[in-house]
Backbone bond lengths (Angstrom), bond angles and torsions (degrees), N, CA, C in turn:
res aa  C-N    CA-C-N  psi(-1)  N-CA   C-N-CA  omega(-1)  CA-C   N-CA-C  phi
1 X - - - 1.453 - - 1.527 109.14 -
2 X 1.315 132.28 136.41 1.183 144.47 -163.85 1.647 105.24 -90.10
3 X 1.107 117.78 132.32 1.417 120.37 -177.78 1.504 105.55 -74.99
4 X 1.737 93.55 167.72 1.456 94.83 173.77 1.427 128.05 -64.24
5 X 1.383 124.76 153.66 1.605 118.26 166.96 1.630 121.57 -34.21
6 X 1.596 102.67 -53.26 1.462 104.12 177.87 1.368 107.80 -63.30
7 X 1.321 144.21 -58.68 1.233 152.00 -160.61 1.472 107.69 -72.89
8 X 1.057 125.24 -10.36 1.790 136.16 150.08 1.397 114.49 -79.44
9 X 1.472 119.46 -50.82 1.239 116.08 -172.83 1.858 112.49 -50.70
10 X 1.573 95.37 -44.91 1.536 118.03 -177.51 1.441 112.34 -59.28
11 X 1.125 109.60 -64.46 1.322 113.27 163.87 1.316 137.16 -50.95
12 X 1.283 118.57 -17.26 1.696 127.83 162.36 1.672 107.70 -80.71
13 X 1.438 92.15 -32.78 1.764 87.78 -164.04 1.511 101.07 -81.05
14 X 1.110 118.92 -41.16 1.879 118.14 178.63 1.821 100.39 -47.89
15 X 1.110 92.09 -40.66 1.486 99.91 178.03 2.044 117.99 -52.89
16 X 1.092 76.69 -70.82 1.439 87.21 -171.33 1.548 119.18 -84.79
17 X 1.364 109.50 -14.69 1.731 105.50 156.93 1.308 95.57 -76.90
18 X 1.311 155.13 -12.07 1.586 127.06 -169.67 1.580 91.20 -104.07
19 X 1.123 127.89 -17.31 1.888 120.82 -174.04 1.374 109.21 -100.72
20 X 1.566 119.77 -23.00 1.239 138.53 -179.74 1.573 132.53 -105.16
21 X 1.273 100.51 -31.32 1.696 114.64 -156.22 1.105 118.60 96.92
22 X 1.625 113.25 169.06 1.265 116.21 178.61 1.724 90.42 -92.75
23 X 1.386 129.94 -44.98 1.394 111.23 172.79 0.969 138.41 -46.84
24 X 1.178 117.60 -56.13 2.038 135.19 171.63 1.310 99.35 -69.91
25 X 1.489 135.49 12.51 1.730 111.64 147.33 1.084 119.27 -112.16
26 X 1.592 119.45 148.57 1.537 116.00 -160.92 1.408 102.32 -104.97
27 X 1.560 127.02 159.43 1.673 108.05 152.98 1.273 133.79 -64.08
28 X 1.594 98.74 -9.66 1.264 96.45 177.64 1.851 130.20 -78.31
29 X 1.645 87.96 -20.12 1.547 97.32 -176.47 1.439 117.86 -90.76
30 X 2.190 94.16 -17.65 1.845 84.54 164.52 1.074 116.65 -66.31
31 X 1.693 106.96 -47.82 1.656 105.99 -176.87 1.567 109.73 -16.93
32 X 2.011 98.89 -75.02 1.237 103.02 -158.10 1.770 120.44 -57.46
33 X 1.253 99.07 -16.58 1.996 97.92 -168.76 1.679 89.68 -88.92
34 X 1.207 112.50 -18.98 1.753 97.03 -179.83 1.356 112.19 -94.18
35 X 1.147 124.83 20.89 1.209 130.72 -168.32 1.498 144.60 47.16
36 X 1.371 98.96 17.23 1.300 119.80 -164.55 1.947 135.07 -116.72
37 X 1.404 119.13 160.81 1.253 101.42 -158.09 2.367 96.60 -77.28
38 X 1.234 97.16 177.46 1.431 109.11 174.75 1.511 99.53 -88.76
39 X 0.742 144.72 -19.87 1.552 140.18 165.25 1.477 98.33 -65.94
40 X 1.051 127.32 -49.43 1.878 124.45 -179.92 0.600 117.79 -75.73
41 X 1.533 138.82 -15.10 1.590 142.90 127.86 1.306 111.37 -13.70
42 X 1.534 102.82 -79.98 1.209 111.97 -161.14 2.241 117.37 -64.25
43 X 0.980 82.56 -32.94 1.704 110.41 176.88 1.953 93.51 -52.15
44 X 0.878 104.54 -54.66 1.670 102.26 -178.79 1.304 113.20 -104.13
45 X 1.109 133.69 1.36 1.986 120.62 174.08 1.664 88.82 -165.98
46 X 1.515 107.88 122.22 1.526 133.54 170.36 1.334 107.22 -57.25
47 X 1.447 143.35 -35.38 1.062 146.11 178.59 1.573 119.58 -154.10
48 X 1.348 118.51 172.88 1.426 124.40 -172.84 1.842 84.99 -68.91
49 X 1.547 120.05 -44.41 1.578 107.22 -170.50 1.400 105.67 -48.75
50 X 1.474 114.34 -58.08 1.269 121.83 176.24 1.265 125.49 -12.55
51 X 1.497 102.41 -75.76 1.494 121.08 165.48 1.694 118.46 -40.50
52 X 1.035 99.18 -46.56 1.968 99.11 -165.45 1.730 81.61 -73.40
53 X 0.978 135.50 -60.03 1.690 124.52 176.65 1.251 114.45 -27.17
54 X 1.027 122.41 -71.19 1.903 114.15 164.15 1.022 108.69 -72.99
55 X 1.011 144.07 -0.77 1.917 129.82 154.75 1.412 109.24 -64.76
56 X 1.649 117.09 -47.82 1.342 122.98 -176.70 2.013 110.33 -66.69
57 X 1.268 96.41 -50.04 1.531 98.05 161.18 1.472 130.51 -49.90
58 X 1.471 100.05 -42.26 1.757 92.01 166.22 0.870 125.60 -59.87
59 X 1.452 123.54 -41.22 1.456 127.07 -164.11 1.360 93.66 -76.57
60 X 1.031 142.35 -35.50 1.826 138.92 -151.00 1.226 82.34 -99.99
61 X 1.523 155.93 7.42 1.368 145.68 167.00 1.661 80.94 -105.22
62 X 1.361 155.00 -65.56 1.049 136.85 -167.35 1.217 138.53 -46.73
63 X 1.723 110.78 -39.84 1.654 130.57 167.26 1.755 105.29 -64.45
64 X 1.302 102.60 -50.91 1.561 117.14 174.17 1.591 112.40 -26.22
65 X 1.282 107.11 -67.62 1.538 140.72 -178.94 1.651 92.95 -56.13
66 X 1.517 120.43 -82.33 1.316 122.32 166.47 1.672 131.30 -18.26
67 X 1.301 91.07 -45.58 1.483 95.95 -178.06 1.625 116.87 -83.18
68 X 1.118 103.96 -35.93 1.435 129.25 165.47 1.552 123.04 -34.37
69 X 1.508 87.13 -57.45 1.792 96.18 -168.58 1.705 100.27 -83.12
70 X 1.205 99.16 -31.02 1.972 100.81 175.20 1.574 119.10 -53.31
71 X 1.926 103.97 -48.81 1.261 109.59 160.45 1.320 147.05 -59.41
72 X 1.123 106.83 -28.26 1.719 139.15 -177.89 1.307 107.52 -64.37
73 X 2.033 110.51 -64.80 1.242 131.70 -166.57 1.951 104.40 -66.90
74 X 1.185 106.38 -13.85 1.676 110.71 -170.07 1.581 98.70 -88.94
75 X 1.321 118.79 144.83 1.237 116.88 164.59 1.786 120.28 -102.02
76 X 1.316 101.64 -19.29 1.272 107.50 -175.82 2.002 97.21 -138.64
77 X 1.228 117.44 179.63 1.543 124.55 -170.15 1.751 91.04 -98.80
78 X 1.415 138.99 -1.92 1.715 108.97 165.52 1.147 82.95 -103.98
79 X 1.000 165.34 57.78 1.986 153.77 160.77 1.781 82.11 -143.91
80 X 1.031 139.62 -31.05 1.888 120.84 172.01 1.431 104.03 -90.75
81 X 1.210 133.52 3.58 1.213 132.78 -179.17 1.957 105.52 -106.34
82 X 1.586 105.59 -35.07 1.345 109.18 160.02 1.565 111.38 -60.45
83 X 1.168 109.66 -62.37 1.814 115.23 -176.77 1.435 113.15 -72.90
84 X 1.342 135.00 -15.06 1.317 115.73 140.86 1.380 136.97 -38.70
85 X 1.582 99.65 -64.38 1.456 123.38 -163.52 2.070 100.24 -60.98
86 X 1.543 87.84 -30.35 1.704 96.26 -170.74 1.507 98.77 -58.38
87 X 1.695 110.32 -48.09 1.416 111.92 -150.28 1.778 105.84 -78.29
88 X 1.534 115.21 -33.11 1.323 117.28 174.44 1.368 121.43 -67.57
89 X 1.558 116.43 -22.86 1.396 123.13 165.91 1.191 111.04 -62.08
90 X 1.453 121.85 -71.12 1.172 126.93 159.23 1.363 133.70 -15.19
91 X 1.662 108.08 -46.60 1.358 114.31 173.83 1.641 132.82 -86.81
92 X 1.481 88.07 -9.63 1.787 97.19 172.95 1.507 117.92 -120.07
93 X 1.347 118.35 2.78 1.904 131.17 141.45 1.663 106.37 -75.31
94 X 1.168 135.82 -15.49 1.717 136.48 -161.93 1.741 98.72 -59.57
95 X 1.352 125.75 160.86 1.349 111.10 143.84 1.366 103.36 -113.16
96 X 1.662 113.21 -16.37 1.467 112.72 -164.02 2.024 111.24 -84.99
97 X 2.223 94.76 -5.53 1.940 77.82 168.99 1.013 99.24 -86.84
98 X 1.454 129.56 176.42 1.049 137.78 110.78 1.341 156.83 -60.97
99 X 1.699 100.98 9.85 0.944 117.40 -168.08 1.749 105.23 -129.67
100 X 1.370 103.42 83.21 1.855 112.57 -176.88 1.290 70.41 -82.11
101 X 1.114 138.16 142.27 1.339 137.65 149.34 1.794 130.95 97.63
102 X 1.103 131.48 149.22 1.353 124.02 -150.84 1.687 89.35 -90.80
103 X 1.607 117.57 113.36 1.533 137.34 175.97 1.492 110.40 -53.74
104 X 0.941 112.14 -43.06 1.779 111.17 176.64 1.827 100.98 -65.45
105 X 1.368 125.69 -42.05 1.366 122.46 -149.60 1.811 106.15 -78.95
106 X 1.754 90.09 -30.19 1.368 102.69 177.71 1.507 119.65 -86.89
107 X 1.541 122.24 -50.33 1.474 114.68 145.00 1.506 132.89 -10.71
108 X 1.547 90.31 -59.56 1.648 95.98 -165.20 1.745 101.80 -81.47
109 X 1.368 124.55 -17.30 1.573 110.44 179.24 1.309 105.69 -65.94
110 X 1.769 136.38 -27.54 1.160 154.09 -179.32 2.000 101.64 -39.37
111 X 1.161 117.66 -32.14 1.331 113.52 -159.84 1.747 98.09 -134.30
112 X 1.512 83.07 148.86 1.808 97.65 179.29 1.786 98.76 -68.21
113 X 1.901 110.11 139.95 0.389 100.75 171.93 1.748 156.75 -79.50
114 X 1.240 139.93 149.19 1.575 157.04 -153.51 1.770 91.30 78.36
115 X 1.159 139.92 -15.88 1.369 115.49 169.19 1.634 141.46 -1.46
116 X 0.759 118.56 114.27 1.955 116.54 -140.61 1.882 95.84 -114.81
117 X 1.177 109.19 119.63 1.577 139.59 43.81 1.476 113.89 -99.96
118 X 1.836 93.49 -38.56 1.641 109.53 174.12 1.387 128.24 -9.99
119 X 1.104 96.47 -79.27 1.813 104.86 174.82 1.182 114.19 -49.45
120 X 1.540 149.18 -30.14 1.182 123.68 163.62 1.334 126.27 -73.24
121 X 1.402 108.09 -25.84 1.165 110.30 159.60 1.574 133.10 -43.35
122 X 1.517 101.58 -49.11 1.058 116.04 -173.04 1.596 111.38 -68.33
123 X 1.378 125.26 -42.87 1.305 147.67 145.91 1.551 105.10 -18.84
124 X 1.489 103.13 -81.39 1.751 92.94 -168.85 1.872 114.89 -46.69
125 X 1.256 107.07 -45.08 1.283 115.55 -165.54 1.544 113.16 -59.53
126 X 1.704 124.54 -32.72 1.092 155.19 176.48 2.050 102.01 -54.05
127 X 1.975 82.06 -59.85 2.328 75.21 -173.07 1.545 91.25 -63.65
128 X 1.508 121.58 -55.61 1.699 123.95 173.38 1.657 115.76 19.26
129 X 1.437 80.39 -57.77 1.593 101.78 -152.40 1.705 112.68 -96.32
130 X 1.683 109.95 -16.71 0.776 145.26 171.50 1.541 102.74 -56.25
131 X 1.144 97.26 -60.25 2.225 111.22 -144.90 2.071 82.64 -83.29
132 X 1.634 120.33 -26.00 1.204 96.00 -155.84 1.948 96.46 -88.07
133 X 1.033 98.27 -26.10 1.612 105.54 -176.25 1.786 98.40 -77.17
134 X 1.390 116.26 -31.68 1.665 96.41 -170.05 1.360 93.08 -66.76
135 X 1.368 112.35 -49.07 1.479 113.04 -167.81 1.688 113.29 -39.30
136 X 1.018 105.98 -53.60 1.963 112.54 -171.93 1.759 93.59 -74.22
137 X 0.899 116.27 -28.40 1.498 95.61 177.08 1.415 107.36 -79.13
138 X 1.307 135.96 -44.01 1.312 126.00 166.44 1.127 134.30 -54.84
139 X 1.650 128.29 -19.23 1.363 154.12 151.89 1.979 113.69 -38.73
140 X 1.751 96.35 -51.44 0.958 124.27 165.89 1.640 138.41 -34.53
141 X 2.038 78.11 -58.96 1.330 100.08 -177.67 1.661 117.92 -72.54
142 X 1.309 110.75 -36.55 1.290 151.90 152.69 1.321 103.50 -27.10
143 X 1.436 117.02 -70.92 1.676 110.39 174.44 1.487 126.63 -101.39
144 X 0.950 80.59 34.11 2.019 107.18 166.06 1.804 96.56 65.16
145 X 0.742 104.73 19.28 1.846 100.96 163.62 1.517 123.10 -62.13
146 X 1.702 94.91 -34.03 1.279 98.22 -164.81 1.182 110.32 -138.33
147 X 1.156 134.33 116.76 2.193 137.86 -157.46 1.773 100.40 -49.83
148 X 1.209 102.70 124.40 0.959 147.86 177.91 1.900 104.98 -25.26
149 X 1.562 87.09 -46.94 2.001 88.86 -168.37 1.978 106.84 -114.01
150 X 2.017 80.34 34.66 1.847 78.09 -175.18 1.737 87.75 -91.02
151 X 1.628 96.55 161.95 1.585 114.80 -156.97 1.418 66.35 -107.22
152 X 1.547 91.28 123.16 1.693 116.56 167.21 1.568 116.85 -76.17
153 X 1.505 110.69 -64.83 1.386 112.72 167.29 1.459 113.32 -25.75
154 X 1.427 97.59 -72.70 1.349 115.35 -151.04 1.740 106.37 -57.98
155 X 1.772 100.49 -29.22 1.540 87.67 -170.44 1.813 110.37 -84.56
156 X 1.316 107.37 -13.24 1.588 141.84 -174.88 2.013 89.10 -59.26
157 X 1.435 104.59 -61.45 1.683 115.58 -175.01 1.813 100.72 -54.32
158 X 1.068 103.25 -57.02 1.582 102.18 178.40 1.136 130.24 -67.74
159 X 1.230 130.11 -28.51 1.148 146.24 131.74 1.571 131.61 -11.66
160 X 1.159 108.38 -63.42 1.682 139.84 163.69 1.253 97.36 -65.27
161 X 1.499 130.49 -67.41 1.649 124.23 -174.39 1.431 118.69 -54.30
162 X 1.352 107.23 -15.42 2.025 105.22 -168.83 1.583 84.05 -96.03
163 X 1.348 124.36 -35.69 1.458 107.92 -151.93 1.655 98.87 -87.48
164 X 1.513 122.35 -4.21 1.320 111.96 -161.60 1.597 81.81 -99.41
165 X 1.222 120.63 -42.09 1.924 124.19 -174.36 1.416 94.81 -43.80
166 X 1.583 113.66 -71.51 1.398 116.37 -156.64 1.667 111.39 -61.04
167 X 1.383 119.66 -43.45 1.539 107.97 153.20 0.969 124.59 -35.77
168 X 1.839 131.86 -53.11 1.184 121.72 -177.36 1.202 133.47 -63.52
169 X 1.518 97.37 -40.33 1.883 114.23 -171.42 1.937 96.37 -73.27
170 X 1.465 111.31 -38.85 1.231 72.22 154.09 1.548 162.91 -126.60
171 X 1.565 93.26 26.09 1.518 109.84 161.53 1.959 108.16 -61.56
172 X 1.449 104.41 -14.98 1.595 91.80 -171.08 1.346 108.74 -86.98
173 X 1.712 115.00 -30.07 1.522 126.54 -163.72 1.574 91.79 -117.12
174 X 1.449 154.40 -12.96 1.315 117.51 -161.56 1.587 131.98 69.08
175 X 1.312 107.17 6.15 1.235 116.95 -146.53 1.769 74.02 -116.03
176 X 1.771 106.37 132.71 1.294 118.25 176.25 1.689 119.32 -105.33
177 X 1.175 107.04 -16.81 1.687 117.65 142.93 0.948 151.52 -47.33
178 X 2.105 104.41 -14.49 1.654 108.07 133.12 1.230 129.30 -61.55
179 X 1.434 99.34 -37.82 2.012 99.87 -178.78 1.741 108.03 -62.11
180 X 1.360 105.31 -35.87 1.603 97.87 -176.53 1.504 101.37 -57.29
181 X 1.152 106.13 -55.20 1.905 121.10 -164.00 1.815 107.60 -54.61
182 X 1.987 105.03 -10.16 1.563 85.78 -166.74 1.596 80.96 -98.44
183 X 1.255 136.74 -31.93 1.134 148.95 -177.41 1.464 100.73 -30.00
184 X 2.045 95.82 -64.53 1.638 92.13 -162.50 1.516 109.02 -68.21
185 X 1.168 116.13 -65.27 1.978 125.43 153.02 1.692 111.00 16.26
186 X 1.721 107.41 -58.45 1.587 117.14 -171.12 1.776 106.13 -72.23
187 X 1.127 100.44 -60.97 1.200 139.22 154.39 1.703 104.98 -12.32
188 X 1.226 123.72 -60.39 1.316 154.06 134.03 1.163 110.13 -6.65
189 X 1.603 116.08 -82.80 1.581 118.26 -138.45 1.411 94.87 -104.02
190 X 1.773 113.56 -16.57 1.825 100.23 167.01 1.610 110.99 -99.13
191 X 1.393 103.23 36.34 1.698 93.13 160.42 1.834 111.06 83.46
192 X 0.944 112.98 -14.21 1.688 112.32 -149.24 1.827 85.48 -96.66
């Protein structure tokens, strides 16, 4: 069964802003890869900004989801730090993601920064990710996994900063000795 127009359009464009840019893709070429007319364009997203707004939302519902099931599936912080490291390996050897690399981090270098609407976007998705990891680390702390007077936020912020570096450094070099280095880094800041 053929998806909807919108749910093609979306799906080409997550696509092709992360292989292309959001500049170097046209509406005209989503149209054409989504198979669809330019009037049904317009029928579901007011503008190309439009569109990259729920492009940026998809993706921050995808990591969301991602991050989610990593946290969920862990019972303690060295078994989510094993199944992290598994799932980011996993995700930057893939040919079938598209996503070697964290989609919001690369999106958002695309634009000067606070760039508006973007940046709030980018913002919400950022605490997002924030509230779901402080939360499991405080869960943590809660069942003595994790010392009692460790700064959740704070280790939650660092956390996010090693894993977005080590994506980057090595989407820039190829070099898989960032992923070890964010491994040990996490590894690090929850004590283990």
């Amino acid at each position: 069964m053929k998806s909807s127009p919108k749910v093609r359009i979306l799906t080409i464009s997550k696509h092709l802003f992360y292989e292309n840019g959001y500049y170097h893709t046209g509406i005209n070429q989503i149209i054409k890869e989504a198979g669809t007319a330019k009037a049904s364009f317009y029928d579901h997203f007011s503008s190309k900004e439009d569109l990259g707004i729920h492009v940026i939302r998809s993706y921050g519902r995808d990591i969301l989801v991602w991050f989610r099931h990593i946290l969920y599936q862990s019972k303690d912080p060295k078994q989510f730090v094993k199944v992290f490291s598994k799932a980011v390996r996993a995700q930057i050897r893939s040919d079938i993601s598209y996503y070697q690399g964290c989609p919001i981090a690369v999106f958002s270098c695309q634009f000067p920064v606070g760039k508006q609407p973007f940046s709030v976007e980018f913002q919400s998705i950022a605490k997002n990710w924030e509230m779901v990891i402080d939360r499991k680390l405080s869960k943590w702390k809660d069942n003595q996994s994790l010392p009692k007077n460790l700064n959740s936020l704070s280790v939650t912020r660092k956390m996010i900063n090693v894993y977005e570096g080590g994506l980057m450094n090595w989407r820039i070099t190829l070099d898989e000795s960032y992923i070890t280095q964010m491994e040990i880094q996490i590894k690090e800041l929850l004590l283990i």
